[in-house]
Structures are given as C-alpha cells and as structure tokens.
C-alpha angles and dihedrals in degrees: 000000000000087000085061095046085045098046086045084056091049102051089242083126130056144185105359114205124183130213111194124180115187109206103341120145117197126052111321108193119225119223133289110262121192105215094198111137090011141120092200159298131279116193118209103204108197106194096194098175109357090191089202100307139131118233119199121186128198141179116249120187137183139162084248146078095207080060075223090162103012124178125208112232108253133199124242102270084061086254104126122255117247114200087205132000130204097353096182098174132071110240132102118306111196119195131181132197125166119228088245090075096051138065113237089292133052134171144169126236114205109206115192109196100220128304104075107251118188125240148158117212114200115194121207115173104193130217120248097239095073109030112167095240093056099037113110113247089247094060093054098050108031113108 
C-alpha cells in the first residue's frame, strides 16, 4: 500500500475512477479506461462480505470507450486469461495489465457466482514515466 501512496505523490496514477455493486450476482463491468498515454492499469478488488460466494475477475479490452465489441485477453493456449479465479474470502486483490497487451480501452468484469458478495473495484491506470518496474527504490519508498 505505501507504493501506491507513494505512485499517487508522485503523479504515476491518474484519474482514479470506482465501480461499486452492492449485492449483485452475476458479471458486474469496470469501468472503461483509455489507456492513451499509459503504461498500464492496476485494479484494487475490495471484497467487503463475500456471503459464500466465488469471485473471478478477467481483463476486457476494445478500441472503444462505448466496449461495443470487447475481447477478453487470452493466454497463449487461446484459453482466457482470468486475473483471479475463485477468490472465496473478503480481503484486497490487486491485478496488473500493461497497456502493450491491450488495445486503447481496458476494463475489468467482476463475475460473483451466486451468492451476492459485496465489492468495490477501483481502477488506476498509471503514466509511463514512472512504471513501477522501472521506478528507482528511493522513489517508491520515500515519504
């Protein structure tokens, strides 16, 4: 958490948007993100009550904003690629894409198998001049 406080000082994120559902079973989409200008995304999943449910999580993408014809990232056996998979306990998922894997627009969809689990999904899509792989350990944990 204190790389993200730190990122956030720093300008490395913009523009944070949340998408929260309140008891809804079924696939609940993230927002659009336009990752113009970006070197990626990084998703914050706040399960808040998951009421015996499974959570899985994967990466859409389109040339869009409207995600009129989105596809979902796949690996590279074809299969698609779940950023998390049967997540059955309330806590803080964190899931990372960078923007070279997608087309202009990503997004996340949330599907709860069943039993309405509450959650909150924060998207940050974070600048190239300060990804996190490239950043200097000093930057990342001054403060």
């Amino acid at each position: 958490m204190r790389n993200i406080e730190n990122l956030i000082h720093h300008g490395a994120l913009v523009d944070p948007t949340t998408k929260a559902t309140t008891d809804a079973a079924g696939a609940t989409n993230g927002n659009a993100v336009d990752l113009t200008n970006c070197a990626g995304i990084l998703w914050m999943l706040f399960v808040t009550d998951i009421n015996s449910a499974t959570i899985d999580v994967v990466l859409q993408t389109d040339d869009n904003s409207g995600m009129s014809s989105p596809s979902t990232i796949q690996d590279e056996d074809g299969n698609d690629l779940d950023l998390a998979t049967a997540i059955s306990a309330d806590g803080v998922y964190f899931f990372r894409a960078k923007s070279s894997i997608c087309e202009q627009y990503a997004r996340a969809v949330v599907t709860d198998a069943g039993a309405n689990a509450e959650f909150t999904l924060v998207e940050l899509p974070y600048g190239p001049q300060y990804r996190p792989e490239y950043a200097s350990a000093d930057l990342l944990l001054e403060g």
